[in-house]
C-alpha positions as CSV (number, residue, x, y, z in Angstrom):
1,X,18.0,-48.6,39.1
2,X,14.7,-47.9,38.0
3,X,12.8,-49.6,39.7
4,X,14.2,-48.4,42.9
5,X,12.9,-44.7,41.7
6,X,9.9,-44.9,43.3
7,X,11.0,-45.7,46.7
8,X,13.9,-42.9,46.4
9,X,11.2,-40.6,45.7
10,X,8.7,-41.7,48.4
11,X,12.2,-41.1,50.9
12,X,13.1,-37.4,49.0
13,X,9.6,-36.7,49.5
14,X,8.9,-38.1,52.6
15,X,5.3,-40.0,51.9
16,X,3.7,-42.5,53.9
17,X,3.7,-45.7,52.9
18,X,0.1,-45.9,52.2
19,X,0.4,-43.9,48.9
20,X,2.2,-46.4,47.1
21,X,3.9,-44.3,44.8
22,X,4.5,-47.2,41.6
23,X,6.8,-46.8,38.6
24,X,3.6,-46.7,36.4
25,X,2.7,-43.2,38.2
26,X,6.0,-42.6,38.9
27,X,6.2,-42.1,34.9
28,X,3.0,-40.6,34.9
29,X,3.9,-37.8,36.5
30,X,7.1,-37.6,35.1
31,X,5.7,-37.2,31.4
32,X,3.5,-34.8,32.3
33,X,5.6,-32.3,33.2
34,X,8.1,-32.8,30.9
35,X,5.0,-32.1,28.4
36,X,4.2,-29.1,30.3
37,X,7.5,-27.8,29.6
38,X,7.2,-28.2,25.6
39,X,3.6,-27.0,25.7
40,X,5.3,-23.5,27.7
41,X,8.0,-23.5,25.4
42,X,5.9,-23.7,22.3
43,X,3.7,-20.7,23.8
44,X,6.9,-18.4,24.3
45,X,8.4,-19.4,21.2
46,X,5.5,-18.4,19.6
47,X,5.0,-15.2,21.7
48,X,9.0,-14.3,20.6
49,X,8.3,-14.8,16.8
50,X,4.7,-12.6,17.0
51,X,7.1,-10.1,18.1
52,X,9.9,-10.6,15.9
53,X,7.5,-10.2,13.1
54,X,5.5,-7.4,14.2
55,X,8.7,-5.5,14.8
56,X,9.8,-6.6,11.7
57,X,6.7,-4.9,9.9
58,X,7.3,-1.6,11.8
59,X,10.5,-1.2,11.1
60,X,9.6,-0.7,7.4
């Protein structure tokens, strides 16, 4: 199953053949944006408990 990913992906896709799309960059790619999504979710979890503390400090 994996390694027909690549190949699934070049037909979902549609790229030529000349790209060459392997699993190594397959998993590149994939990795990166799953660490995208952390580093985001870090930054608005972050942003919420700023908030929750500075509304926490009015408050009183």
């Amino acid at each position: 199953m994996i390694a027909l990913m690549p190949q699934l992906a070049a037909l979902l896709w549609n790229l030529p053949q000349s790209i060459g799309l392997g699993g190594t960059s397959l998993l590149i790619v994939v990795m990166t944006a799953i660490e995208l999504v952390r580093q985001l979710d870090g930054l608005l979890m972050k942003r919420e408990y700023v908030g929750f503390i500075q509304g926490d400090l009015v408050k009183k």
